[in-house]
N, C-alpha and C positions, 0 to 999 in steps of 0.2 A: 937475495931475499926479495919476494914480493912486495909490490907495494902495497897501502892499505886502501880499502875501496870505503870511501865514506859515506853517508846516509847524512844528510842534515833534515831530522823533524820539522817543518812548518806548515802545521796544516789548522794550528790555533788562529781561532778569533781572537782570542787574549780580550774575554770580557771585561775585566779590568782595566783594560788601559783606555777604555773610554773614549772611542774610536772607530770608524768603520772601516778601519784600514787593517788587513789583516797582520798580526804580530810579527811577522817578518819584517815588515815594510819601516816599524817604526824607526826614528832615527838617532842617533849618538854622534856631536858633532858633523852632525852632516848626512852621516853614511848608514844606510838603514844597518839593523842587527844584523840582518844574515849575511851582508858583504862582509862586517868582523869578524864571522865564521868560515868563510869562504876565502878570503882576504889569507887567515891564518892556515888554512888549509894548505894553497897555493906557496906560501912563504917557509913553508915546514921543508919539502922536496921532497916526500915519501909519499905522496898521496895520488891518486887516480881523480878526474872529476870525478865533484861527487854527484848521487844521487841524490835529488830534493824532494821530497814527500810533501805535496802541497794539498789545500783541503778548502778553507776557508779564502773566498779573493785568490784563488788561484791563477787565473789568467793577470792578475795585478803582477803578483810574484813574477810568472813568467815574461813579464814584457819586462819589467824592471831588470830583469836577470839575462835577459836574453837568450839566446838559442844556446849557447857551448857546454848545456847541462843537459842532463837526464831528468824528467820530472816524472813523476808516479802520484797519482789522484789517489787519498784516503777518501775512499766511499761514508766508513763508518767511524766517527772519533770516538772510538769505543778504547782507546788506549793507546800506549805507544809498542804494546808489540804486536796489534793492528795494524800500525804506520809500517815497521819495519817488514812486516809480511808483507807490505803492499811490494817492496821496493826488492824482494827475492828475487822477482824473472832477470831482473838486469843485476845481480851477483853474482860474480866466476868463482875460482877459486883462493882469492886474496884474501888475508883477512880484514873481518867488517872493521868499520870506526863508527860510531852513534856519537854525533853528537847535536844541538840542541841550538833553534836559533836565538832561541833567547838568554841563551848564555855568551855576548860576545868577545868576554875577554879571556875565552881559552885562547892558549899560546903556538905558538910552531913549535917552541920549543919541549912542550908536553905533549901534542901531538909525537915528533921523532920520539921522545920515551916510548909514548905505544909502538911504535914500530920498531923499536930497538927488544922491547919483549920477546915480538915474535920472531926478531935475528939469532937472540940467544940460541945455545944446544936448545936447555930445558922450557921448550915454548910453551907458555899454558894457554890453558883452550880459551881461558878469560881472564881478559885485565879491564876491573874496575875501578873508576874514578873514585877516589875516598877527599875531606875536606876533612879539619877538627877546628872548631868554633870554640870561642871563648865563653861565648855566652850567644842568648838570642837578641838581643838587646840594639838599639839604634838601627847603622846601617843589617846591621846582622841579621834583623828581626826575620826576614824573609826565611831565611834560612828554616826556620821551626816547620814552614812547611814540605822540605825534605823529607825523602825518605833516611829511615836509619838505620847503620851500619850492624849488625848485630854477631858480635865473632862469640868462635867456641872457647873451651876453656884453654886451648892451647893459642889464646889468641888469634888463632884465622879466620876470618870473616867467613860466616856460615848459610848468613842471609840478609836481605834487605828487608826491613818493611817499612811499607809507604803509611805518610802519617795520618791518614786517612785511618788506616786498618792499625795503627798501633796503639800499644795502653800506653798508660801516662806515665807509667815507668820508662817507657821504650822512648818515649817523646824527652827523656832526660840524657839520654845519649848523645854526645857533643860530637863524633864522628855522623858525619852527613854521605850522604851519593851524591856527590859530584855531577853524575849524570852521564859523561862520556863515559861510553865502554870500546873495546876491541877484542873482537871475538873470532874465530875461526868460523871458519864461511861452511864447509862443510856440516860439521857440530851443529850450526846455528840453525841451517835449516834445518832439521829434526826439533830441535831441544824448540824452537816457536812452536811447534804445534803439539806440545806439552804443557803450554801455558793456560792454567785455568782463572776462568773469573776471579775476580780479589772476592771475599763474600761480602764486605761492605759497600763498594761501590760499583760493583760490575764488571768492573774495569779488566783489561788485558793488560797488563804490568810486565816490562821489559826486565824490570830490577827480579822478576823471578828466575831470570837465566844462573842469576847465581844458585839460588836453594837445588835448581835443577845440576849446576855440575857439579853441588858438592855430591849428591847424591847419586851423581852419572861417576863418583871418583876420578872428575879430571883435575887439573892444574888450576886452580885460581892466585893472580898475583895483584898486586895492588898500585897503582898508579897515585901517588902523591900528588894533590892541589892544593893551593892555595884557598881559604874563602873566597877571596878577592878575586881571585880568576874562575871560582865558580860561579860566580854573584849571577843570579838569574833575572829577567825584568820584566815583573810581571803587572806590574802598574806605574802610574802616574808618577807615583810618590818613588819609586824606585828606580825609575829613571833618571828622575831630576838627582837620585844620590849618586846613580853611576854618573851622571854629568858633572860632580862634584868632585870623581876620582881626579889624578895627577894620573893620565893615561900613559905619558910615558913612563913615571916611575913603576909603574905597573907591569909596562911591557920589560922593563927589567927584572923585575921577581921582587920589587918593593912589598912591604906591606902595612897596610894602614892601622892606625891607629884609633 
């Protein structure tokens, strides 16, 4: 089985964190975000370096990070399936991993699940990250700005939409996007330059790869998270709550309260 070739997004300023430092860089005990994206990548065993799509303070990124990666310059932050087109010339035939520097406590251990997907006989073209929230409330709160899960009536996830573009019905849905996806390298390059504007924000929306394979009839399978190892950190106040986790209970599969 191939291994999985990764893409990690950081090409945000992360307006919110109130900062000149670009959103990778900021830090958790120490260690900026994207080393606990990198860090887990490494510690999984199925993964190629990855590729880093940098944008904002990119020369920061790259001296912090050193030479032993791939970088790719986002020209345009017109969305994240802008980032991930940037980073096509340098994908073979593995399949892709997306995932997200401001998410850093995905696991190795959810990592290997994406890869054990695509070991399976029945490999589907795409495994998306899914989350289910109790509520939005407290630590959670961030979460409402998720995209949302939206299955057919046979229960399968049919589509995302981002909560930007969704109605307030749609915004009451407790399955979230996760964010990480692993997708077939082949498929992927076609089904990106498929991807139309969102109509409300402009935007290039990666969470359309799904409405694209239901409708391409491929395999979509779903990848189980945690909130807690989705938790994204997109400001001040939201760090200081990841700074508040019990990190190791966490790297265990704990979950908070």
């Amino acid at each position: 089985m191939d291994m999985l070739q990764p893409i990690i997004l950081a090409a945000g300023k992360g307006t919110r964190m109130q900062s000149d430092l670009p959103k990778a860089l900021h830090t958790l005990e120490g260690k900026p975000f994207i080393t606990w994206v990198i860090d887990a990548i490494e510690k999984s065993g199925v993964c190629k370096p990855p590729i880093i799509v940098v944008g904002f303070g990119a020369s920061m990124v790259q001296d912090a990070l050193g030479l032993k990666y791939t970088y790719v310059y986002q020209k345009e932050l017109s969305g994240t399936a802008t980032a991930v087109k940037e980073a096509l010339p340098h994908v073979g035939d593995e399949p892709v991993l997306v995932l997200y520097c401001d998410q850093p406590f995905v696991s190795p251990d959810t990592i290997v699940k994406a890869h054990t997907l695509f070991a399976a006989e029945n490999t589907p073209t795409l495994g998306i990250g899914t989350a289910c929230v109790a509520d939005f409330d407290g630590w959670r709160a961030g979460f409402m700005r998720f995209g949302r899960i939206v299955r057919d009536s046979e229960d399968i996830p049919e589509r995302i939409v981002e909560y930007k573009e969704a109605t307030e019905e749609e915004r009451t849905i407790a399955e979230v996007n996760a964010g990480m996806c692993v997708v077939d390298a082949e498929w992927l390059k076609d089904a990106l330059h498929r991807i139309e504007p969102a109509p409300v924000s402009g935007e290039y929306y990666l969470t359309e790869l799904l409405g694209i394979a239901r409708g391409d009839n491929k395999r979509v399978a779903v990848i189980d998270q945690s909130p807690e190892e989705a938790f994204g950190i997109n400001s001040q106040e939201e760090r200081t709550q990841a700074m508040s986790f019990n990190l190791q209970a966490l790297a265990k599969g704990a979950v908070l309260s």
